[in-house]
C-alpha positions as CSV (number, residue, x, y, z in Angstrom):
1,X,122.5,88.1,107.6
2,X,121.2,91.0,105.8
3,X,118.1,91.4,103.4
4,X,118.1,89.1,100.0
5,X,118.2,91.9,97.7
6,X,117.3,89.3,94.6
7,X,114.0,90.1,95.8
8,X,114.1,94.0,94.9
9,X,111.1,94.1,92.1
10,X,109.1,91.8,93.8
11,X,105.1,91.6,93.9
12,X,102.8,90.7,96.2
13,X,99.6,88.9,96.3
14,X,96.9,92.1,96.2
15,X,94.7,92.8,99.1
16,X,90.9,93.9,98.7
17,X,90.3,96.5,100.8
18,X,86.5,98.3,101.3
19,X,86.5,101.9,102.6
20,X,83.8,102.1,105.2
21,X,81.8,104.8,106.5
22,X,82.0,103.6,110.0
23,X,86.5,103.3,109.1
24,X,86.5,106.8,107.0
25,X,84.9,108.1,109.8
26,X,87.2,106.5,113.1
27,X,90.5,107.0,111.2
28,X,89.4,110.7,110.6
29,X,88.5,111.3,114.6
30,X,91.9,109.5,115.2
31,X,93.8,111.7,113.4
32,X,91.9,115.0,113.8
33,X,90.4,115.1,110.2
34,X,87.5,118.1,110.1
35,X,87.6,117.9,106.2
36,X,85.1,116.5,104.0
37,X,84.9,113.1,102.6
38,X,87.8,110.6,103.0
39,X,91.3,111.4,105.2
40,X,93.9,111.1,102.9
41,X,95.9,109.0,104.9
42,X,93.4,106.3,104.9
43,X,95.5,104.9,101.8
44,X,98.1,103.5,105.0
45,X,95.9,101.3,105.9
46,X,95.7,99.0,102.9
47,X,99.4,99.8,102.1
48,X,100.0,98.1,105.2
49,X,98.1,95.4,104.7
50,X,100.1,94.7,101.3
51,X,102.8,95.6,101.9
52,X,104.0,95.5,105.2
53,X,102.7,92.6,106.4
54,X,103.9,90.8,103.5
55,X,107.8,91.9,104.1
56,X,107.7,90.9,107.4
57,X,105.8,87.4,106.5
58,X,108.2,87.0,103.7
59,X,110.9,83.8,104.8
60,X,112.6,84.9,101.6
61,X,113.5,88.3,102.2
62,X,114.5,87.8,105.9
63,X,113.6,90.9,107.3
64,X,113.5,91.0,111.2
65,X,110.6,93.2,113.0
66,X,113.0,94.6,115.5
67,X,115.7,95.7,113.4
68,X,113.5,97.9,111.3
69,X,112.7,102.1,111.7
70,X,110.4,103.8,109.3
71,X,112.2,106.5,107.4
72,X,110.0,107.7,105.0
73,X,106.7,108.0,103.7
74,X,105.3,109.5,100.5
75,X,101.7,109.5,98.6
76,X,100.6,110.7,95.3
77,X,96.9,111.1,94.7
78,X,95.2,111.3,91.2
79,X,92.0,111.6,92.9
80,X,90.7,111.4,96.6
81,X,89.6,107.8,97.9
82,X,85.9,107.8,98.2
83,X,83.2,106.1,101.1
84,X,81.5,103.0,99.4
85,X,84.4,102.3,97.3
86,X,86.6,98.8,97.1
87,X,90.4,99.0,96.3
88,X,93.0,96.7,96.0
89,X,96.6,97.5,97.4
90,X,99.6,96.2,95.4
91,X,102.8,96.2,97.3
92,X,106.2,95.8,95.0
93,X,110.1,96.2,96.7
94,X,111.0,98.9,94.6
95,X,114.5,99.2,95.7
96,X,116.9,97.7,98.8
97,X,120.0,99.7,99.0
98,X,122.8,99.9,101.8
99,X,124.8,102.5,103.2
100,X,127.3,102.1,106.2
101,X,125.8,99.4,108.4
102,X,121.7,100.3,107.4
103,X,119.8,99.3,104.4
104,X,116.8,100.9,102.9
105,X,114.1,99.1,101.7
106,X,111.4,100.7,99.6
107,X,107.9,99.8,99.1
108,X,105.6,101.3,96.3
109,X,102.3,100.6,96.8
110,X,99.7,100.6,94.0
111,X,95.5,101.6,95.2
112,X,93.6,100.4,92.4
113,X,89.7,101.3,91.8
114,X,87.7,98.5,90.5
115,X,88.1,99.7,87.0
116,X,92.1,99.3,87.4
117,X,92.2,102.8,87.7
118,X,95.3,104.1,90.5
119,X,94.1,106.1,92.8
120,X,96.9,106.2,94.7
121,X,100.2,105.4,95.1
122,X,102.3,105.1,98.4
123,X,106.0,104.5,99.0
124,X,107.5,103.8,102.6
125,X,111.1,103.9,102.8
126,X,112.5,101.2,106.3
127,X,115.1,101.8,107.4
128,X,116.9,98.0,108.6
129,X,119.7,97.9,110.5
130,X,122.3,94.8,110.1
131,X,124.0,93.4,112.7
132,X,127.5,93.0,112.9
């Protein structure tokens, strides 16, 4: 049983997510950041959150955990995410496409400011493979 690609343009719930000093600061010693300010790639965190966890949790869409590879990952930033700040994360299936016995599912992920504004946005690419 593959993925129910009706489901391609769907929404989730958003997710609230507060960037912390005390987080900024143990995701940038985790992944050797010696810049200023925020690590850009603190936007995964919330785009997992609302996006990720909700494909997986999703009956509908019947994706299975241990039939899935990450195969991509993109960001674009109009401006860097910033200590103090609250976003929320916005996760839509842009796209689920096949090709021999894989598909390709494609999350874009919206990081709003609390004026609406995007800060960023985030697309991961899985990789699912079918059985059969």
């Amino acid at each position: 049983m593959g993925l129910n690609g009706t489901l391609q343009g769907k929404t989730y719930p958003p997710v609230v997510f507060e960037i912390k000093e005390e987080r900024a600061r143990a995701f940038a010693s985790a992944v050797a950041h010696t810049g200023e300010g925020v690590p850009p790639t603190l936007a995964t965190a919330p785009e997992i959150a609302a996006g990720l966890a909700n494909v997986i949790g999703d009956p509908e869409l019947g994706l299975q955990l241990s039939s899935v590879l990450h195969g991509e990952q993109e960001y674009v930033w109009t401006r860097a995410l910033r200590v103090g700040e609250t976003v929320s994360a916005e996760a839509t299936i842009e796209s689920i496409r096949g090709r021999a016995s894989m598909l390709f599912l494609t999350l874009r992920t919206l990081l709003r400011d609390e004026a609406g504004e995007t800060v960023v946005v985030g697309r991961s690419t899985l990789i699912v493979r079918e059985d059969g």
